[in-house]
N, C-alpha and C positions, 0 to 999 in steps of 0.2 A: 504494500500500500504506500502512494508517495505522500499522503499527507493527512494532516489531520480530518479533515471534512471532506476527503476523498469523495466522486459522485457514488464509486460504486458502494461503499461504506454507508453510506446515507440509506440507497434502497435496498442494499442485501437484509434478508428478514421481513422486507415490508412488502411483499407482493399481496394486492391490493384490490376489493373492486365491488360494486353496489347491485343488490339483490334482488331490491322491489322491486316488479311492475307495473302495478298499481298502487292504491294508496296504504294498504295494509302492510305491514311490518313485515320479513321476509319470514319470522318464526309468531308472529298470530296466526290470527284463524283467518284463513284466506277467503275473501270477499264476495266473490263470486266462484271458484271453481271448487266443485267436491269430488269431481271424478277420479277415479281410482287409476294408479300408476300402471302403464301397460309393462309386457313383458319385458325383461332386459335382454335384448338381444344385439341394441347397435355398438361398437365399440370404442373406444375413448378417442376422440378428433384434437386437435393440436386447439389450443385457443384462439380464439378469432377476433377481429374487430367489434367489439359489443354493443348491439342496437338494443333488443328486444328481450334478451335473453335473463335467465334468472339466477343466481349460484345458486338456490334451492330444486331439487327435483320439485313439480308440481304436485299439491298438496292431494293425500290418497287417504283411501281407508283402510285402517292395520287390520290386522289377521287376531282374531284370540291368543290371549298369551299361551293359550297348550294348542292351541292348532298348527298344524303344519305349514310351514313356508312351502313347501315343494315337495314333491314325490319323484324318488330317487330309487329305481329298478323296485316299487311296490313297496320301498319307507318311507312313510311318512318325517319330514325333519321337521321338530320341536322347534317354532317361533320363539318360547323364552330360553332354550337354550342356546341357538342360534346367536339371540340376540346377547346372552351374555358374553359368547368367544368374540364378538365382535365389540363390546363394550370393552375388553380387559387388551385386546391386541389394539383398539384403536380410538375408545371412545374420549378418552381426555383429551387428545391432541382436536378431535374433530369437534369436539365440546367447548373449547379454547375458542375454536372459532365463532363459533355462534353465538358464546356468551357476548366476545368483544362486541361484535355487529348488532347483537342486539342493545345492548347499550349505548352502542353509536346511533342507531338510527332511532332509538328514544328521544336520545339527547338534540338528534338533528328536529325531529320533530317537535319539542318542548322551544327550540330557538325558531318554528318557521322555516326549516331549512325544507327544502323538498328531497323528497328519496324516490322522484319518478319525475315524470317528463322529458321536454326536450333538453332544459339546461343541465340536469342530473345526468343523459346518456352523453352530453357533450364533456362533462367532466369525467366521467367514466373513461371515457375511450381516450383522455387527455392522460389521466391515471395509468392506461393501459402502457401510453406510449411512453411516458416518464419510467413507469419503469422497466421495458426495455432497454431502454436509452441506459439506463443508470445498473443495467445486465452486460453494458456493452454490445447490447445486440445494435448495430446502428451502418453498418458498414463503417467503408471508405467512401473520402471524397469522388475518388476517379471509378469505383465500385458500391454507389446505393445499395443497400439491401431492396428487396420489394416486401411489402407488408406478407407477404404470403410466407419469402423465406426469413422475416423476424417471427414471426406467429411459431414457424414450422421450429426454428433454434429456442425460441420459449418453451414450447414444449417437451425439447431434449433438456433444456435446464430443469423444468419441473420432473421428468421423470429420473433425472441423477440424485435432486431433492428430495424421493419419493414422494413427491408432492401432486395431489390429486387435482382436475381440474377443478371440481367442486370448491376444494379447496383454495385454490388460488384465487378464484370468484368470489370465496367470503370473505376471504383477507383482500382484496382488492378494494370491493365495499366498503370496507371497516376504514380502509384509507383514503377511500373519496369522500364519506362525509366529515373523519377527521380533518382534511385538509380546508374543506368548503367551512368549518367552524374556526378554523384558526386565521382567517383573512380578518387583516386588523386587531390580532391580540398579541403581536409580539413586536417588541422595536424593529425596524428598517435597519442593518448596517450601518456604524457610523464609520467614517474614515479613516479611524484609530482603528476599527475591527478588520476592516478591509487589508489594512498595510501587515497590520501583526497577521494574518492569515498567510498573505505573502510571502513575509518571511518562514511564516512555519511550512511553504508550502517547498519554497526555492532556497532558504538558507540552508544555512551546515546540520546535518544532522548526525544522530547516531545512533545505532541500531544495540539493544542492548540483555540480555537476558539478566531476570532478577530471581534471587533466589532466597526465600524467605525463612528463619530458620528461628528456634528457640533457645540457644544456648550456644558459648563458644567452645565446646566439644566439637557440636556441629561444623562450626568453622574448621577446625585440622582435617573430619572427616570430606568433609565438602572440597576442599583442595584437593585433598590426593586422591578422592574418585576423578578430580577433574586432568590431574596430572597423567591418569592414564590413558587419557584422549578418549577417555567417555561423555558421551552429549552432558550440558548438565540436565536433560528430562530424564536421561539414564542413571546420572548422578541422584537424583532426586529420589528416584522410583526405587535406586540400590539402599537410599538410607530411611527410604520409609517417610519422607520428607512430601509436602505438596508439591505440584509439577509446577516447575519456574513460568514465571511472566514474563513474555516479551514487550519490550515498549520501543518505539522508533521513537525519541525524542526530539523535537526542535532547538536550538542555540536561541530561543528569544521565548523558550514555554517560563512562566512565573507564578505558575499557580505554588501555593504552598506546601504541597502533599506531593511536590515532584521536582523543586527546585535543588533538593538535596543531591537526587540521583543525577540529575541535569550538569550536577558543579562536581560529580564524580565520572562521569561519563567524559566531559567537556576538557576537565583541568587535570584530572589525574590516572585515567585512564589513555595511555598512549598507543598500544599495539595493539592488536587483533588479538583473543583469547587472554585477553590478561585478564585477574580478577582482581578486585578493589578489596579494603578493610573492608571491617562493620562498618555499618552505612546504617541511619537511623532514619526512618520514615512516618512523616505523623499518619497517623491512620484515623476512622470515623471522626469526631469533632476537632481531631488535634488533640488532645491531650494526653495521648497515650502515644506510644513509639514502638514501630516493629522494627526489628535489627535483619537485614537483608546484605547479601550478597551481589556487588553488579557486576556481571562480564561482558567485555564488548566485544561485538560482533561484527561489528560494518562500520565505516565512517563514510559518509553522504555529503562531499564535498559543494562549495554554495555554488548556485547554479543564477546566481539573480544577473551576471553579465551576460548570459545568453536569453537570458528571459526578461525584458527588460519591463520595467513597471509603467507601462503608458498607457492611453487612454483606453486602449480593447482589455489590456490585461488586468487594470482596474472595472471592468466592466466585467468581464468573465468571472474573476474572484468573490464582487460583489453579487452575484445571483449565486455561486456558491456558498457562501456564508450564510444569503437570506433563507436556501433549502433547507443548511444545517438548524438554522435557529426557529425555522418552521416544521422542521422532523423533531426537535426536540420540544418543542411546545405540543405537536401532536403525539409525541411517548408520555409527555409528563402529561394531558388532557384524560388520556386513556387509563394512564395507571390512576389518575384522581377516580373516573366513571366505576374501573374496577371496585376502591376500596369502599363507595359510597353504595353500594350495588345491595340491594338485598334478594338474599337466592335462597331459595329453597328447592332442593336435590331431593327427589324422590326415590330414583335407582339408588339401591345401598351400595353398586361396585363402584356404578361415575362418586356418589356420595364422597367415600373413602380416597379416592384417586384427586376428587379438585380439593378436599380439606390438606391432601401431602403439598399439590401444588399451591396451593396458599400460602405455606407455610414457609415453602422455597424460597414463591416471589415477595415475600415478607422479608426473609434473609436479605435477598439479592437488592430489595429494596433500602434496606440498612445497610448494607456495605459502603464500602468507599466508593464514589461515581469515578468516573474516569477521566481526568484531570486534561485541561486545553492546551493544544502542544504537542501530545500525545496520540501514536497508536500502539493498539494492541491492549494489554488485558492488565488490572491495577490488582498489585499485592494485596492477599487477603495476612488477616490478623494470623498468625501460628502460636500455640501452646506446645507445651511439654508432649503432647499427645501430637500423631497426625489428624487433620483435619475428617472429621467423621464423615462417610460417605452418605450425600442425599438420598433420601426414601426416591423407591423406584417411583414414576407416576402410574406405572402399569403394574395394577393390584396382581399378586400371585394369584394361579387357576388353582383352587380347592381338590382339585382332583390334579394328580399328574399330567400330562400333554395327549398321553396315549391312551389316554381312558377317555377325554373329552368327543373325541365322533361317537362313539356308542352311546351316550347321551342323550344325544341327537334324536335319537328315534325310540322310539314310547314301546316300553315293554323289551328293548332290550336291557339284560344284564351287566351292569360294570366289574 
């Protein structure tokens, strides 16, 4: 990544896109249509330009929880058991989405925002194209892509993602009304923001692994795993230690949770694989200090005499910046709607599965955020213990793997 507010940084994560086509919400009760879902027979098509279209299948009527989905050579397969191998393989990640969206297009509609028409499908397909664009899918100058072969390279990116089209169409949504509520709630770039961007984009950098430890035992051991020209994540992984941080630093970052590593990286740090003393780093409010190891990795000589600062490259920076500062007002919008959310979970597996993720994005929310100047990933706190591993978000199956098909069908024996 060359910079801190990199484009593709900004939209990796955030593929995007709006649900409704009428006025009802993409998960109410659909307004007009009750017809039942026809057979599944067509197969998954690359995404398209979106006029008409829904992220939701059109609304149907379920099956009894003990009736059978399908007959399968004269079995009948169990709809609630069915439904639970698919709650525990898939249902959080797919729940994720729908929670967001539906709280986006609450909020869009409690502000007047519309989530259908023409201005809505014009922003959709504005969404669609941003974030291609911000996939790299764009071509060259002397080689356009056509919309058919960015559509067709989307699609190879979402299925490396394992990511569903369904999928992508709800998180698409979720960030076209985000977007459409953040016009007018966060400052314009000021000139000061535009030049420090610059520098952090074109100045000297330095590429660095950090390695965060509990004690100066750890330091001798930490050395001499590294002295045998093992990675430090190999290093880390041999002493039981959290897997190190990388950070690309800028020569002009001055936040204060990163200026330390900066003035070790910068001033005392000279050769490739060298490693630094203890190095003390504020962590959550500052008042507390984690003791970290930095090795550097790359130096990123400045580049601002070939890229000179004049009127387009001040113009190009400043609509970078403005993205950054409009993606991060639509993460912090989203995480506010989250916490303010009242939910009630019916399914005891989804139940269990979004109270673990709760809890994570509760953590992840408390941690240290990631400091300006910066990329790659911000030291967490370390104790005498390694860091305890996060509950799976995918509840264990109560029964083994290979007991679960016979389940399936009613009056067979486990």
């Amino acid at each position: 990544m060359s910079g801190f507010w990199s484009i593709r940084r900004l939209m990796t994560g955030a593929l995007v896109m709006a649900a409704a086509t009428g006025a009802a919400t993409a998960f109410g009760q659909a307004a007009t249509s009750s017809a039942a879902r026809g057979p599944a027979t067509s197969s998954a098509a690359a995404p398209a330009p979106v006029t008409t279209a829904s992220a939701m299948p059109p609304a149907g009527s379920m099956p009894a929880p003990d009736a059978p989905i399908a007959i399968i050579n004269g079995l009948p397969i169990n709809n609630k058991a069915f439904n639970d191998i698919l709650m525990q393989v898939a249902g959080m990640r797919v729940f994720q989405n729908v929670f967001d969206l539906s709280l986006v297009q609450k909020a869009c509609l409690d502000s007047g925002i519309p989530i259908s028409g023409d201005d809505f499908m014009k922003r959709r397909n504005d969404e669609l194209d941003k974030t291609m664009t911000g996939l790299g899918i764009v071509g060259t100058t002397t080689q356009p892509m056509t919309l058919e072969q960015r559509t067709s390279a989307l699609a190879m990116v979402l299925q490396q993602q394992n990511v569903t089209q369904v999928e992508f169409l709800l998180t698409l949504d979720t960030r076209v009304g985000l977007r459409t509520m953040s016009e007018g709630k966060f400052a314009v770039p000021t000139d000061t923001e535009i030049k420090d961007a610059y520098d952090s984009e074109y100045g000297e950098k330095r590429k660095v692994h950090i390695i965060a430890y509990p004690d100066t035992q750890s330091v001798v051991a930490i050395k001499a795993e590294l002295k045998t020209a093992k990675t430090p994540e190999d290093a880390c992984k041999d002493l039981k230690l959290p897997a190190p941080y990388v950070w690309i630093i800028s020569k002009n970052a001055v936040a204060d949770n990163v200026k330390a590593i900066r003035d070790v990286a910068f001033d005392y740090l000279k050769t490739i694989g060298q490693v630094s003393e203890e190095t003390l780093v504020p962590t959550g409010n500052g008042t507390q200090k984690q003791k970290v190891l930095v090795i550097l990795d790359e130096i990123t000589k400045d580049r601002t005499a070939e890229n000179k600062f004049d009127d387009k490259m001040k113009e190009d920076i400043r609509k970078k910046v403005y993205d950054l500062k409009q993606v991060n007002w639509m993460n912090n919008h989203l995480m506010s709607l989250r916490s303010r959310a009242s939910v009630d979970i019916k399914d005891p597996i989804l139940a269990e599965m979004f109270n673990q993720a709760a809890a994570i994005q509760r953590a992840n929310a408390a941690a240290q955020t990631q400091p300006s100047g910066v990329t790659g990933t911000a030291p967490a706190p370390v104790t005498t213990a390694p860091a305890a591993t996060a509950p799976a978000l995918i509840a264990p199956a109560t029964a083994p793997a290979t007991r679960l098909a016979p389940a399936l069908v009613p009056g067979r024996g486990n």
